[in-house]
C-alpha positions in Angstrom: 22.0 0.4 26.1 19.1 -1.9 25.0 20.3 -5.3 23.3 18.9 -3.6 20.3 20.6 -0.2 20.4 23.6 -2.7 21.2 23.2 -4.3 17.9 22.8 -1.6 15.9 26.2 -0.2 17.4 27.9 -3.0 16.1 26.7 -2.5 13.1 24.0 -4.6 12.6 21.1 -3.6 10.1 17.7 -4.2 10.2 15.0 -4.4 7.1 12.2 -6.2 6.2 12.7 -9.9 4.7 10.7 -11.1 1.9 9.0 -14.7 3.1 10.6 -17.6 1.5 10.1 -21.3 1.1 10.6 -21.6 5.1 9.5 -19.6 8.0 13.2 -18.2 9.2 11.7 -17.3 12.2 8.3 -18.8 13.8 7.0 -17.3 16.9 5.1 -20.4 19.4 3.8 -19.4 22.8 6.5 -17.0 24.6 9.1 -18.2 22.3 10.8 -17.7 18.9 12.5 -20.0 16.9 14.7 -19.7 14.3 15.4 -21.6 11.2 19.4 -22.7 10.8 21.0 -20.2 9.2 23.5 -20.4 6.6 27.2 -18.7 7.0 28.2 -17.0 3.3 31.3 -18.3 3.7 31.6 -21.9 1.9 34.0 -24.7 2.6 35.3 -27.3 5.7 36.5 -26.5 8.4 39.9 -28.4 9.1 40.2 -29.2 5.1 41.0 -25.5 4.3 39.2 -23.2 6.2 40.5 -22.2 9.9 39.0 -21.9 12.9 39.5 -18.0 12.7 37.6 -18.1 10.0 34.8 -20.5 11.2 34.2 -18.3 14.0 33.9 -15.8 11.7 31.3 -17.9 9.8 29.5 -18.3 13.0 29.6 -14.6 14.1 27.8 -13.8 10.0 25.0 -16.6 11.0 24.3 -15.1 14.3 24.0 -11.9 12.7 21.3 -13.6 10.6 19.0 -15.1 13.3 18.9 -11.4 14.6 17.7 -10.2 11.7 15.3 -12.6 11.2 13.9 -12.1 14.7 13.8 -8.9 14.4 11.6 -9.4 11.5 9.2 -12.0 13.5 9.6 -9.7 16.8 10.0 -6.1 15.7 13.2 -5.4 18.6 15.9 -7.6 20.3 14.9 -5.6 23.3 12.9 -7.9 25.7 14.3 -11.0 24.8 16.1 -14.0 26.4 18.6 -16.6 24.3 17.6 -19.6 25.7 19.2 -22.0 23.2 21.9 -22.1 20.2 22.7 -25.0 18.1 25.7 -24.6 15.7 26.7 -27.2 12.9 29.9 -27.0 11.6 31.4 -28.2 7.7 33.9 -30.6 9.3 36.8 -32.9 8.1 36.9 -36.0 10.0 39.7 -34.9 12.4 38.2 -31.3 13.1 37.9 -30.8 16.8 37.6 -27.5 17.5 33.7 -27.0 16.2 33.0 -25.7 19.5 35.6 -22.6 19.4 34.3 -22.3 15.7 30.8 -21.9 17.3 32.2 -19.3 19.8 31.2 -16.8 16.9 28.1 -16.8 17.4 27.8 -17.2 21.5 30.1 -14.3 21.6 28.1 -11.7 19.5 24.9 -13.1 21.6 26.7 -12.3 24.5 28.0 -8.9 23.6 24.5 -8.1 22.8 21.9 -10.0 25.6 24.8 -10.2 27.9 26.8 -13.2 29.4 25.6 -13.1 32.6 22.0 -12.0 31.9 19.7 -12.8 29.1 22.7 -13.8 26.5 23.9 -16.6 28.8 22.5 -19.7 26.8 22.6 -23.3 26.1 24.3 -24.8 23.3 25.3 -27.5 21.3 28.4 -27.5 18.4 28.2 -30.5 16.4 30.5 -31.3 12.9 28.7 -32.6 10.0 29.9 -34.3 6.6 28.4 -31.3 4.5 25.7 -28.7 4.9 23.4 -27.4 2.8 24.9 -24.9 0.0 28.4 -26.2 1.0 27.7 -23.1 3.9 30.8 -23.5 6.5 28.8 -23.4 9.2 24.8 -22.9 10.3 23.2 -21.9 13.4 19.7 -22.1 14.8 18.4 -20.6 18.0 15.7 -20.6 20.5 14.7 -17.1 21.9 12.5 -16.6 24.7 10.0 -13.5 24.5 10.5 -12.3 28.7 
């Protein structure tokens, strides 16, 4: 199966987005490059929320980006993640951010594949707050092969 018929297995649905304030997804040379994305889930990770459900979080912005590149690229198919940065709503003694972030890296590569075009770099950080109170927000970098 094609990373987008992959996708769409899971689930995933694709429609057109109505432009907002920002570009969510802004094509530049061979790549695209997403806005952070926003988890509907609101609260802090460690203070609250669990980890189960931060990587759940993560998983719901990762779904995002795809839909937003989908809507700056027309298909997943013939794509590469090159990049994933994941911010997570964290009390001070939250460690985990990077098994939070897991959520989204794992539905990447379920979709592009871990040892092929899914395999990516990444960062998980914990923040203070983040916009909207969001639990966690991801960006990515996506390389157009």
């Amino acid at each position: 199966m094609t990373p987008q018929q992959k996708a769409e297995a899971l689930g995933i649905t694709f429609a057109p987005q109505t432009p907002g304030y920002l570009n969510l997804c802004i094509r530049s040379g061979n790549q695209l490059i997403t806005s952070g994305h926003v988890s509907g889930l609101k609260g802090k990770l460690g203070a609250g929320l669990s980890t189960e459900e931060g990587y759940q979080a993560a998983k719901d912005c990762a779904t995002r980006i795809l839909q937003s590149v989908w809507n700056a690229h027309g298909t997943l198919d013939g794509l590469r993640v090159l990049k994933v940065l994941g911010c997570v709503n964290s009390a001070p003694e939250f460690i985990e951010q990077h098994l939070v972030i897991n959520g989204a890296s794992d539905l990447l590569h379920e979709i592009f594949g871990k040892q092929g075009d899914g395999f990516h770099a990444r960062s998980a950080l914990g923040f203070a707050s983040l916009p909207t109170g969001a639990a966690v927000e991801v960006e990515a970098i996506f390389e157009i092969k």
